[in-house]
N, C-alpha and C positions, 0 to 999 in steps of 0.2 A: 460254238460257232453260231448257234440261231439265236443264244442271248446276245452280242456280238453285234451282228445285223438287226437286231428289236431297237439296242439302244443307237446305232448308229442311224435308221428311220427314224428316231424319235428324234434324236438331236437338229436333223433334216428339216423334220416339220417346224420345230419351234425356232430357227434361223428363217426359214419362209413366212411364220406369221409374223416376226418381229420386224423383218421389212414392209412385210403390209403396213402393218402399223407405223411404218415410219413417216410413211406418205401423208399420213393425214395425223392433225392433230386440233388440240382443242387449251385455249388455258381460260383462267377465270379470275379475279383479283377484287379485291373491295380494298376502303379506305375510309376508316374515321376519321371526323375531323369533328371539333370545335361546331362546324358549320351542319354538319349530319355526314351521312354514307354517302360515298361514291362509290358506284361499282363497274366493273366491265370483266366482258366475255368475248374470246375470239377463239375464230376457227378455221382449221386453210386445209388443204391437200392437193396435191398434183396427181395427173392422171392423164396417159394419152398425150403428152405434151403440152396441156393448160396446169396450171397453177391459178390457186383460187385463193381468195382471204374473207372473211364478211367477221363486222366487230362493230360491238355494239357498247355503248357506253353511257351511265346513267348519274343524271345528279342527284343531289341531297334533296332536290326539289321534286323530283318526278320527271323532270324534264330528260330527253335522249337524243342520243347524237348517232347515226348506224354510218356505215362504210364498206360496201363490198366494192371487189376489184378480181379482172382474173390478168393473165400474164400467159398468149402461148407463142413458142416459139413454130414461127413460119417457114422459113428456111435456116441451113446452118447461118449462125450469125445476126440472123433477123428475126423479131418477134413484135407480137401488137398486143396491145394491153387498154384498158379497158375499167373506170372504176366512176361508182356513183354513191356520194356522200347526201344524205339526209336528217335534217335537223329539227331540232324540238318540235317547230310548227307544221313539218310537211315540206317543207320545201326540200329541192334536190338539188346537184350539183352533178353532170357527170363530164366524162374527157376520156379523151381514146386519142390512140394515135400509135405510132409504130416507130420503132428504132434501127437501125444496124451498125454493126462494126463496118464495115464496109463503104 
């Protein structure tokens, strides 16, 4: 009976961490070419009702291109979002604005 209830807690817990983990995540990717390496890296997770992204991407040259954005939802049906791209030299790009079904 108490082996029983050990594994049944244990099975508990690693169902609880693997939803954590679901929330948030991370990938990574490169690419030879002829011309040199490209590489890029992203990463997001939702929490509390925002969802988030930020991804960053690199050429052959040294040069980079970043992208964060987040996404929450307002009401049922409504949400505002929110994202700013910046490139090789500095310069930015952002927009925001909101949706609904409704």
């Amino acid at each position: 009976m108490n082996r029983s209830f050990l594994v049944f807690s244990l099975s508990g817990l690693v169902s609880l961490a693997m939803v954590a983990q679901a929330a948030a995540w991370t990938r990574t990717s490169s690419t030879t070419t002829p011309r040199g390496t490209y590489s890029s890296a992203a990463a997001g997770g939702c929490a509390g009702g925002t969802c988030s992204r930020s991804a960053v991407a690199t050429g052959a040259y040294g040069g980079s291109v970043s992208r964060s954005g987040s996404v929450t939802q307002t009401a049922p049906g409504s949400y505002s979002y929110s994202r700013t791209t910046t490139g090789p030299y500095g310069n930015s790009v952002s927009r925001s604005g909101s949706v609904s079904r409704y």
